[in-house]
N, C-alpha and C positions, 0 to 999 in steps of 0.2 A: 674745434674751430668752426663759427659760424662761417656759412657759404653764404652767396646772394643769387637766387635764381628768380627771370621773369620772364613772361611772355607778350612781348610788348608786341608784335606782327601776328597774321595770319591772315591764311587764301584759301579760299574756298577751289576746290578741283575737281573733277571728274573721275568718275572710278570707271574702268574697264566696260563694263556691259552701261554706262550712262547715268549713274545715280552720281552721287553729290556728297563731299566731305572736306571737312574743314581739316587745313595742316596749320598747327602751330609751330614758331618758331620758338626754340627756349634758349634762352641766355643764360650764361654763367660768368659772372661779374662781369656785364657788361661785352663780352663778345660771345658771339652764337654758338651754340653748345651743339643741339641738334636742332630737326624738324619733327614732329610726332602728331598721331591724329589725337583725337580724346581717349580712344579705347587704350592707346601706349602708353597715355601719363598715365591713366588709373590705375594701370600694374606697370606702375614705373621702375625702368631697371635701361640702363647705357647700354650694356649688350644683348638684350633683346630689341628694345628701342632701334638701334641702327640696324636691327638684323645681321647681327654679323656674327659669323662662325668662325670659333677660334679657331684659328690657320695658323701657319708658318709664315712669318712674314721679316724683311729687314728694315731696318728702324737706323737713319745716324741721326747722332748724338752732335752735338756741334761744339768743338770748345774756343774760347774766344780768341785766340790766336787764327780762326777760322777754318783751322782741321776739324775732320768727324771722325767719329769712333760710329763701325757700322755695326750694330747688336742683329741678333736672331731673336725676333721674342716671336710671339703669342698675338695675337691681334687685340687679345683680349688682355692683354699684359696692363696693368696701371701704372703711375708713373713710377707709385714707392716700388715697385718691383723693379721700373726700367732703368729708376737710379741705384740701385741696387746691383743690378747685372753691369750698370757703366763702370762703376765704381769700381768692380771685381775688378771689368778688364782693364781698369788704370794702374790698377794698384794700391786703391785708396785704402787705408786702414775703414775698418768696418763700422768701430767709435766713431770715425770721424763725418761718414756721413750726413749725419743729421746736419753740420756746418755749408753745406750744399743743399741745391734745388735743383728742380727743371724749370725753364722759363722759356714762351714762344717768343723766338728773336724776331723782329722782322727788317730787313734790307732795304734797303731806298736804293732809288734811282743816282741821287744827290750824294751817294756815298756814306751817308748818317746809321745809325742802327736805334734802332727803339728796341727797348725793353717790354713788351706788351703786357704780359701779366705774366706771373707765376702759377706753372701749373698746379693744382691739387691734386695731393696723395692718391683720391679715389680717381681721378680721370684718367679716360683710356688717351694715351697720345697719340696713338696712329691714327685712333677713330678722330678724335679732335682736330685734327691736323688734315683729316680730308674733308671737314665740314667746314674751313677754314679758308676755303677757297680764296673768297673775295678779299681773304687778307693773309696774302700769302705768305707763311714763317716758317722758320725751323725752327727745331728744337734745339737749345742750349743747356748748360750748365755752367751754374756761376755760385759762388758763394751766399751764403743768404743769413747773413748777421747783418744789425748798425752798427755795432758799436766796434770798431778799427783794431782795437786792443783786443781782442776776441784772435787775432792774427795768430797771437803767442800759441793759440791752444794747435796752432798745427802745425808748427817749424819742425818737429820732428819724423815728419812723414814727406819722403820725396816727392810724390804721386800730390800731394797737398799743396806743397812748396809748388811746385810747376802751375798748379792751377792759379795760385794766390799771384804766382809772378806773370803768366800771361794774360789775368783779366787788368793786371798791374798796367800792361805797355799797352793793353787797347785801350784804357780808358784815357790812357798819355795821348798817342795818339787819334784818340775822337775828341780830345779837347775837355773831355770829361773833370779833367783834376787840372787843378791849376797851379804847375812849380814854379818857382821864378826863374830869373836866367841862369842865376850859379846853383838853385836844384838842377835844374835843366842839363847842362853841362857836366855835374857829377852823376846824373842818372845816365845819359848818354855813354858814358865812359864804361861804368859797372855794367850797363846791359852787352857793350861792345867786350868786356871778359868775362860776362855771362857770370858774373858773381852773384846770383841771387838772392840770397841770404840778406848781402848787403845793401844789396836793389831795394828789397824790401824793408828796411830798416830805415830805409833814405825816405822813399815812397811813404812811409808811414804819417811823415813831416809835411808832405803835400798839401797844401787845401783841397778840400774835397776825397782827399782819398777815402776810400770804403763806402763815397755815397752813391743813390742810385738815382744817374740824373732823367729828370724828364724830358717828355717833346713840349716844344714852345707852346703855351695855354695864354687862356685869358685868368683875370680875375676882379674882385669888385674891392678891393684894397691896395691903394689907401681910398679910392674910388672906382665907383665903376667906370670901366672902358680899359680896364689896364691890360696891357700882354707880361708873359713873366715867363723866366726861365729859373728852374726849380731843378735844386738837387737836395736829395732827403739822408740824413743820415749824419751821426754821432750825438742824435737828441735830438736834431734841428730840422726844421724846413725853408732850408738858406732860399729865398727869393730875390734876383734882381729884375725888378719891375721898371719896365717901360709905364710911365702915367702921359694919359690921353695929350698933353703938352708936351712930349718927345723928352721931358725929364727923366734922366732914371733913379732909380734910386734903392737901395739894398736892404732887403729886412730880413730877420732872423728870427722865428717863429721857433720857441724852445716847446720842445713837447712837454717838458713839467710844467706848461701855462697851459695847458691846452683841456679843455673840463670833458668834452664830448664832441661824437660827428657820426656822420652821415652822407652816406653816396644815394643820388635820388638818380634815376634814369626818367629821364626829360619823354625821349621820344625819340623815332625811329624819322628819319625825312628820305624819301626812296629818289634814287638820282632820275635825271630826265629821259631817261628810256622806260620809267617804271621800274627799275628791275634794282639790288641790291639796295642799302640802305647805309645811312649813316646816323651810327648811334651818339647820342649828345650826355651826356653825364655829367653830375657835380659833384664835387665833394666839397660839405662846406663843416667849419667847425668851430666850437665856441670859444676863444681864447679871450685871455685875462692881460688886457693892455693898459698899466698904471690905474692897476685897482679896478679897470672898468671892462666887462666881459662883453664880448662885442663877436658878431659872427662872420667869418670869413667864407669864400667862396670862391675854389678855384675850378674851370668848365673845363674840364679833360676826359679823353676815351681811356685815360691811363688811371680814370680816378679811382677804382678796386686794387690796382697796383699801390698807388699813395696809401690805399687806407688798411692794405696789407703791412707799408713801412711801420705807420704810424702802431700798428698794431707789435709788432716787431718790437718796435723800439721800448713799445713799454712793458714787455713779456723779458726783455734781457734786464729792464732796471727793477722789476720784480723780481727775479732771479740774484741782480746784485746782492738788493736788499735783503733778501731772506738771509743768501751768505751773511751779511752782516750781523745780522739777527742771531745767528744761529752762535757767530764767532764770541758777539758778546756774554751769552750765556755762557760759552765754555772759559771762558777768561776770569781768570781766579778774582774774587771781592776785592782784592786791596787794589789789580790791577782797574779792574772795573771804576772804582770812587775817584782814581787820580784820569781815567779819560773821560770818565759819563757824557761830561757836556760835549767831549770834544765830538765822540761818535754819535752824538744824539742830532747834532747838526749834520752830520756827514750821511743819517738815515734818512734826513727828510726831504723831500722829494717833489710829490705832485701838489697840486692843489687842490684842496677837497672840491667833489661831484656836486657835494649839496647847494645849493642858491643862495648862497649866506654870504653877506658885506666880506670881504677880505680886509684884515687888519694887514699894516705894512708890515710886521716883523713876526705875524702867524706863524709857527710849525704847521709844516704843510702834512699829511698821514694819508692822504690817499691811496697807499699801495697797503698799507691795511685794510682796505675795503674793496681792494681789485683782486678775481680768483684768474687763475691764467685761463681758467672755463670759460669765463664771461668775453675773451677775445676774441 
């Protein structure tokens, strides 16, 4: 899995006895990773970098009901480790983890919760989370699939079920998924006898359930000046857009239209005391809007998070696909000749990458030319 690191800041400081050295700031997708002089990137490593000696240390875990699970690690522990050791203490079957992540939460004043990034495997959390000052988080655990139906693969583990069902009733109540009144009303009921099973089976039906919504952005579609609120997830990037005339209006950004993208970091603009910084980010991407490819642009600090979904989502329909792939070959010739066409529509997918006119009734083959490496 590619990473995105930069070093957009640096200050020049003083050393001890009066000579002169530059500190860099390095980022890692977009929030601040460490500080380090030149001589620390060259022999680049996290726990030498911060100087830190592995100690004993406690670490909670957050889970979205807003209990912590307090761990004993390592300072130098990373996250696959410290979800690892969470997991143990919940109970989670050991399979199952990979259907989980660490992600830094962060709390508003206003009551809200943003989802800030997900952590990466190699990062240390304790170290991250005290360079993190200026944007104060905890650490969470939440599921990390798109695609809703991926549910099935965990009803059989309690420790699973619990986590599926309380990130279930935060995202209820943060407003996150949208049921109607008579979901509303049946969900209320089942959570009040704590039927979970069933909770979740209701929930499933939700709009937005399994997505992961954004904090309010701009973007330059259908025009520039627009604001938009964004949740990613089951293929899509549901937006309902405020445009610059107070209109709003709803679009549906399918990721098998979607050919390529990119997260660009703008710049760092430091607040009126000089001090801290606010990082500016885009993420813009080529989509195929009635035949005609055209590039979108949404300006978010959450844009390494979107471009993680986006990545996501098409790493699970590569995975479908292959299943499919795999099933046809085993399916006896006679079976084979009475579905060909039907499965052969049911494989096709993206749009091809290459810059070539789209015919309207193409077979799209793209996920023959995407390696899960290349994500």
């Amino acid at each position: 899995m590619k990473m995105h690191f930069s070093i957009p800041l640096s200050e020049e400081l003083l050393e001890k006895f009066g000579g002169r050295y530059v500190l860099y700031s390095v980022y890692l997708e977009g929030f601040l990773f460490c500080k380090a002089r030149y001589s620390q990137l060259h022999r680049w490593n996290e726990q030498d970098t911060f100087k830190i000696q592995p100690q004993k240390a406690c670490l909670d875990v957050y889970l979205a009901d807003g209990r912590n699970i307090r761990l004993d690690i390592q300072t130098s522990d990373t996250a696959e480790r410290i979800l690892e050791v969470a997991s143990y203490k919940m109970g989670l079957s050991r399979e199952l983890i990979g259907y989980f992540s660490l992600f830094f939460i962060q709390d508003h004043n206003s009551g809200t919760v943003s989802v800030v990034k997900k952590v990466a495997a190699f990062e240390l959390p304790y170290v991250s989370l005290q360079s993190m000052k200026e944007l104060p988080c905890k650490l969470g655990i939440r599921k990390w699939y798109m695609d809703p139906a991926l549910d099935k693969m965990l009803l059989d583990c309690r420790a699973s079920v619990n986590l599926l069902y309380m990130q279930a009733v935060q995202e209820i109540e943060r407003n996150w998924v949208k049921p109607t009144d008579e979901q509303m009303q049946k969900l209320e009921l089942l959570q009040k006898s704590a039927n979970k099973m069933k909770f979740l089976e209701l929930v499933s039906e939700v709009q937005h359930y399994g997505y992961i919504k954004l904090d309010p952005c701009t973007c330059d579609y259908p025009e520039v000046g627009c604001s938009a609120d964004v949740h990613v997830g089951n293929n899509e990037i549901y937006c309902c857009i405020k445009l610059p005339t107070n209109q709003t209006k709803v679009i549906s950004f399918k990721i098998n239209r979607v050919r390529c993208w990119q997260v660009t970091f703008l710049g760092a603009v430091t607040d009126s005391n000089g001090e801290g910084s606010d990082e500016t980010l885009e993420l813009r991407f080529e989509y195929n809007d009635s035949d005609t490819w055209k590039w979108v642009v949404f300006y978010t600090k959450q844009a390494f998070l979107l471009s993680s979904c986006f990545k996501k989502m098409i790493s699970e329909q590569l995975m479908k696909t292959t299943k499919e792939q795999e099933l046809q070959i085993e399916m006896p010739e006679s079976s084979k000749s009475k579905n060909s066409s039907m499965q052969q529509n049911q494989i096709s997918g993206f749009i091809p990458r290459k810059r070539t006119f789209v015919k309207p009734n193409e077979e799209d083959r793209v996920f023959e030319k995407i390696r899960e490496e290349d994500l």
